[in-house]
C-alpha positions as CSV (number, residue, x, y, z in Angstrom):
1,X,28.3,-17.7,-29.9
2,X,29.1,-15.3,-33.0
3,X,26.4,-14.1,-34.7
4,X,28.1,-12.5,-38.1
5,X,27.0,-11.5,-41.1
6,X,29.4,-10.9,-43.9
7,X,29.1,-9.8,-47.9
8,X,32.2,-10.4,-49.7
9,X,33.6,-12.2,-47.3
10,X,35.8,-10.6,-45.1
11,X,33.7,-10.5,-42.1
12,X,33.3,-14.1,-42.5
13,X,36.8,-14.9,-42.8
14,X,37.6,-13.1,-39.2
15,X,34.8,-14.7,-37.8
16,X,36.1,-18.3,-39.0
17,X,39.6,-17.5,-37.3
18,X,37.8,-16.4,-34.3
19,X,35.5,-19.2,-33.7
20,X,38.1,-21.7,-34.5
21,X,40.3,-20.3,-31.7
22,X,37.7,-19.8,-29.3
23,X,35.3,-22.8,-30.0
24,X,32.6,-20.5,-29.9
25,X,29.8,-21.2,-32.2
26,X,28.9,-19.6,-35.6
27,X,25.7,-18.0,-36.3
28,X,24.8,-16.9,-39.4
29,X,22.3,-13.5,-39.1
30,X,20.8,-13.8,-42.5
31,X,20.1,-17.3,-42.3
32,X,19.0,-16.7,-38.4
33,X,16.6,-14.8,-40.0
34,X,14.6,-17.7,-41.5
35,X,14.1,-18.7,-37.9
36,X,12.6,-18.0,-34.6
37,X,15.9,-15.8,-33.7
38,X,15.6,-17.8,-30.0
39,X,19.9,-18.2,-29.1
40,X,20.2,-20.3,-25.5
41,X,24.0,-19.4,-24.5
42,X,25.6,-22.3,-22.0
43,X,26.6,-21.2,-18.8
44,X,29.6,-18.6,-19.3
45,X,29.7,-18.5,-23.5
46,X,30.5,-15.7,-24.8
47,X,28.7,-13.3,-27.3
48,X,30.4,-12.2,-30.3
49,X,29.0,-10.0,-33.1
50,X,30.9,-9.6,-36.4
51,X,30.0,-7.4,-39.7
52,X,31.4,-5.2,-42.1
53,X,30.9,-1.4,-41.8
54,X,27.9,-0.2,-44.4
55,X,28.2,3.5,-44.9
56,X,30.0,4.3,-42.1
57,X,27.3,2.1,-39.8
58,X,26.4,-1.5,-39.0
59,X,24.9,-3.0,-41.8
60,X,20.7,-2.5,-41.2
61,X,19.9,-6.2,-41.0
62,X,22.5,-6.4,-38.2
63,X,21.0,-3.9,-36.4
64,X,16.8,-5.3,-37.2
65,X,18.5,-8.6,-36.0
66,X,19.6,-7.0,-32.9
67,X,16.8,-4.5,-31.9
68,X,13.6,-6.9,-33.3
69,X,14.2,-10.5,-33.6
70,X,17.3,-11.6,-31.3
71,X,16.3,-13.0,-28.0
72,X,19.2,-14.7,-25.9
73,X,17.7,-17.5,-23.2
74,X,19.8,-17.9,-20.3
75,X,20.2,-21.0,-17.9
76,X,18.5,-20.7,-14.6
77,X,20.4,-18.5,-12.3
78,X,22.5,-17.3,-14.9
79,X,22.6,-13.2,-16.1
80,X,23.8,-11.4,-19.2
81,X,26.6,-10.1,-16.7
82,X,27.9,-13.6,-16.7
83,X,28.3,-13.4,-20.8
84,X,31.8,-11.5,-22.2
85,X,30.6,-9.9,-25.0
86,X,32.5,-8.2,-27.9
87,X,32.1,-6.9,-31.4
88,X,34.2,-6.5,-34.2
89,X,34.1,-4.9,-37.4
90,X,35.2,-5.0,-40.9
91,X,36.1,-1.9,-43.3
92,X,37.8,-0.7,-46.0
93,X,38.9,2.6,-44.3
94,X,37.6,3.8,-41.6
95,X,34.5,3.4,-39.7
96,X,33.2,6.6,-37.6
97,X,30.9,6.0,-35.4
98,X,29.7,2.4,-36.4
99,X,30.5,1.1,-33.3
100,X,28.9,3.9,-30.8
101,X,25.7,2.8,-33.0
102,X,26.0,-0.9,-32.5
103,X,26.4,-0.2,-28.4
104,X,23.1,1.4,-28.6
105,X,21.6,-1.2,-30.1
106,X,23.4,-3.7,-28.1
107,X,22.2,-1.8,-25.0
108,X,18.1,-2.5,-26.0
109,X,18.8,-6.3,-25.3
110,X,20.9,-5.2,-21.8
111,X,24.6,-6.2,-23.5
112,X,27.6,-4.0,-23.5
113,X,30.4,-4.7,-25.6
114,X,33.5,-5.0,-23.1
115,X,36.2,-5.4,-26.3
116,X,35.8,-3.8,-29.9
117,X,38.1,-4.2,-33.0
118,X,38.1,-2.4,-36.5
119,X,40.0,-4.5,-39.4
120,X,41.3,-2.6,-42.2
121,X,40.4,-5.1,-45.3
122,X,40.6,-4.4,-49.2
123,X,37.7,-2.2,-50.3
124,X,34.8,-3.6,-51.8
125,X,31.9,-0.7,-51.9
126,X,32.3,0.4,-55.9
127,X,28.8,2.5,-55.6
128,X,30.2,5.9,-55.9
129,X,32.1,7.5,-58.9
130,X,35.2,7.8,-56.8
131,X,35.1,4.5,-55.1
132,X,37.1,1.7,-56.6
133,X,38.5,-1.6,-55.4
134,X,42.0,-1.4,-54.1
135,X,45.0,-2.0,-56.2
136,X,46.9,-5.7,-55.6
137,X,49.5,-4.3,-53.4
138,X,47.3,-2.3,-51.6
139,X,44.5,-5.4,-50.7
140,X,48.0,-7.5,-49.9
141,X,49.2,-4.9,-47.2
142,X,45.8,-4.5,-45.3
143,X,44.9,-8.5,-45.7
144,X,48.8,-8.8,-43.7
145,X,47.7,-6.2,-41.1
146,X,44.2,-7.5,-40.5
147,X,46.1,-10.6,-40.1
148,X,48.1,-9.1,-37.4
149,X,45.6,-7.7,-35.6
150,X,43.1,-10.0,-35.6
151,X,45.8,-12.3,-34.1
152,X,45.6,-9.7,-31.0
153,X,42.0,-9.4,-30.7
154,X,41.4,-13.2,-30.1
155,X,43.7,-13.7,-28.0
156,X,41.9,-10.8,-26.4
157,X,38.8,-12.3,-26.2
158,X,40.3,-15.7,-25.6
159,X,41.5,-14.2,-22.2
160,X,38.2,-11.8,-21.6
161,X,39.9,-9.2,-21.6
162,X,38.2,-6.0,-20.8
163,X,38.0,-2.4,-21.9
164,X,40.0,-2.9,-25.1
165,X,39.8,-0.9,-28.4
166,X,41.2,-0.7,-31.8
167,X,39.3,1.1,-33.5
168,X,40.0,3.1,-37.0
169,X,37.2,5.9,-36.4
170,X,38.4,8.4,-39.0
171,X,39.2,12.2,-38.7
172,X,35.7,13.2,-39.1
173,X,33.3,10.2,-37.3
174,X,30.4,12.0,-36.9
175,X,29.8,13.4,-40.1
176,X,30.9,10.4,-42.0
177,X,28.1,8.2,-39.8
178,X,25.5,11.2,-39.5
179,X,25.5,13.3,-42.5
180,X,27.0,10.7,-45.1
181,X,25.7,8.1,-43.6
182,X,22.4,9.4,-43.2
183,X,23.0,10.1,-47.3
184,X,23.7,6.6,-48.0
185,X,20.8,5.2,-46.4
186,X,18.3,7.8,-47.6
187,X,19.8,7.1,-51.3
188,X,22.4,4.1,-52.3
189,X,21.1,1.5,-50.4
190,X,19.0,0.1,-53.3
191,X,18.7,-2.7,-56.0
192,X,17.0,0.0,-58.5
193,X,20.4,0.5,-59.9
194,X,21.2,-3.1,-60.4
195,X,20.9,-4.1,-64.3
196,X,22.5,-7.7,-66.0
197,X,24.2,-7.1,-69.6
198,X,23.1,-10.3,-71.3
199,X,26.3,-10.6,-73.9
200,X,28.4,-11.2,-70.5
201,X,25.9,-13.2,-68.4
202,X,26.2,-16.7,-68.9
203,X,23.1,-17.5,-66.6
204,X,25.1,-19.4,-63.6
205,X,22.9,-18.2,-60.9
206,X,25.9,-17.2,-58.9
207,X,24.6,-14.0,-58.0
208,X,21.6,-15.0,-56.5
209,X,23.4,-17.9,-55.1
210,X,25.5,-15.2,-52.7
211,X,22.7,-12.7,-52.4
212,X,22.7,-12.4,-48.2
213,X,19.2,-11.6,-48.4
214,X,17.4,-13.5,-51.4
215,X,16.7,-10.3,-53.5
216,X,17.8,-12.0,-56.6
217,X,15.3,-14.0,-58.8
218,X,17.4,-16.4,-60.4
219,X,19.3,-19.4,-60.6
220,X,21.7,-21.9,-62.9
221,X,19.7,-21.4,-66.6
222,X,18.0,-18.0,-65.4
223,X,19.7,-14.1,-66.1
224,X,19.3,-12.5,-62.5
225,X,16.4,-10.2,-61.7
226,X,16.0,-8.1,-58.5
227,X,13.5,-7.9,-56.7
228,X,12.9,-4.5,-55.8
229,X,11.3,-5.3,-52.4
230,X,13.8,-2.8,-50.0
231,X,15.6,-6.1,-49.0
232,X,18.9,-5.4,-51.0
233,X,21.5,-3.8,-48.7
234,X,23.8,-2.5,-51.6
235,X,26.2,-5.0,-50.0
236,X,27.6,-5.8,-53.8
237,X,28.1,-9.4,-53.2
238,X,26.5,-10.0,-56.7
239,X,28.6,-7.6,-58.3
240,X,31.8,-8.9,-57.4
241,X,31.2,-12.4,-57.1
242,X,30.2,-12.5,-61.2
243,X,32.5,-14.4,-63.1
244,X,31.8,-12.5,-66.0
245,X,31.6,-8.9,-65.3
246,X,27.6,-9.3,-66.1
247,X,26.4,-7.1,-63.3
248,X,26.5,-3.7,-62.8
249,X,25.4,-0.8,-60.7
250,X,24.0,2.1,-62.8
251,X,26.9,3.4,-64.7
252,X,29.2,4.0,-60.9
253,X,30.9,0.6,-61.8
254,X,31.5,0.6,-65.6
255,X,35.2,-0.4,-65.6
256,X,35.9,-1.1,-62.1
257,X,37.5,-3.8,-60.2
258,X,35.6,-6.8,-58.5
259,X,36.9,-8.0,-55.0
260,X,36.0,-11.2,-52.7
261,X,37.9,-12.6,-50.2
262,X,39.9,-15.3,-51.0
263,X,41.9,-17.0,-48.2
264,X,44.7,-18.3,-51.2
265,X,45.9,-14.7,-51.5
266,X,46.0,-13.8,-47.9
């Protein structure tokens, strides 16, 4: 079983490949959510958890989803020992200490990650004045080396292999996931910046339509409105899934690129 949950789409594009070479089974976090969060494993399946990196952490619904509402059932006679789990991660540089963070959180519901993988994908978080999506060549080059690597990793899994990591931490992982992260979480992960510019938006309901966690009043006929609730996880789906360039984030993404995965360019 993978539980994954994924923004712009590069998390669910590695967990596709993954569960498609494994035949292990895809679960959605936000829309596991909506339910009783109850996961019965068959004897021996493995546990897979898949997300992109937010700020330099696990994204905070994957880690609610973890800590509050996931409960695994096992068979009778069966134990948690008997499960290979591993986690993998998505970013668009590097990820600090994301994944010491997930183990801790893994660790409430008595799992322990036996393999681990960071992939380098084309940069999506446009939030910041300096932050920008990644130029053509760029998103080309680290879409052919996630390729590569997430080759290795299944097969990794595929075998159980254990005590195996490729991981892109970063020169300074603790104070990109402490200080900065703390930083983002404290003050970017918001909606309140969010605003539509009616000339652009032609009122398609896209946005709301790829809003992970339903903060997004609106539909086909309706101009988006956000609900302000301290759901939104600053993930920018809406942004960069606009056809139109309607959306935008404060002034930090006047003129900047949009980005979603799309397998025909991999």
């Amino acid at each position: 079983m993978i539980f994954y949950f994924s923004a712009t789409g590069n998390t669910l594009w590695a967990a596709k490949v993954l569960a498609v070479s494994t035949s292990d089974r895809l679960v959605n976090i936000s829309d596991a959510l909506q339910g009783d969060c109850n996961f019965h494993l068959s004897a021996g399946e493995r546990i897979g958890f898949a997300f992109p990196v937010h700020g330099w952490r696990p994204p905070i619904i994957v880690r609610d989803f973890i800590r509050y509402r996931m409960r695994i059932l096992l068979d009778t006679n069966d134990t948690l020992n008997d499960h290979y789990t591993y986690a993998l991660c998505t970013a668009g540089d590097d990820i600090g200490e994301t994944m010491r963070l997930l183990e801790d959180d893994l660790a409430t519901k008595g799992l322990t990650p036996q393999a681990e993988c960071s992939l380098i994908m084309p940069e999506s978080y446009v939030g910041l004045p300096f932050m920008d999506v990644d130029k053509p060549e760029v998103e080309r080059q680290k879409k052919l080396e996630a390729t590569k690597l997430l080759a290795t990793f299944t097969q990794i899994v595929k075998e159980r292999q254990t005590d195996c990591s490729h991981l892109v931490l970063g020169n300074w992982p603790r104070i990109n996931t402490r200080l900065l992260g703390g930083f983002f979480l404290r003050h970017l992960v918001t909606d309140k910046l969010f605003r539509v510019d009616s000339s652009r938006c032609v009122k398609c309901g896209i946005c709301a339509d790829v809003c992970p966690v339903a903060d997004i009043v609106g539909g086909l006929g309706y101009e988006p409105q956000w609900r302000h609730n301290d759901s939104c996880l600053t993930c920018f789906s809406c942004y960069h899934h606009c056809p139109h360039h309607a959306i935008e984030y404060g002034n930090h993404t006047l003129r900047k690129g949009q980005y979603f995965f799309n397998r025909n360019k991999l």
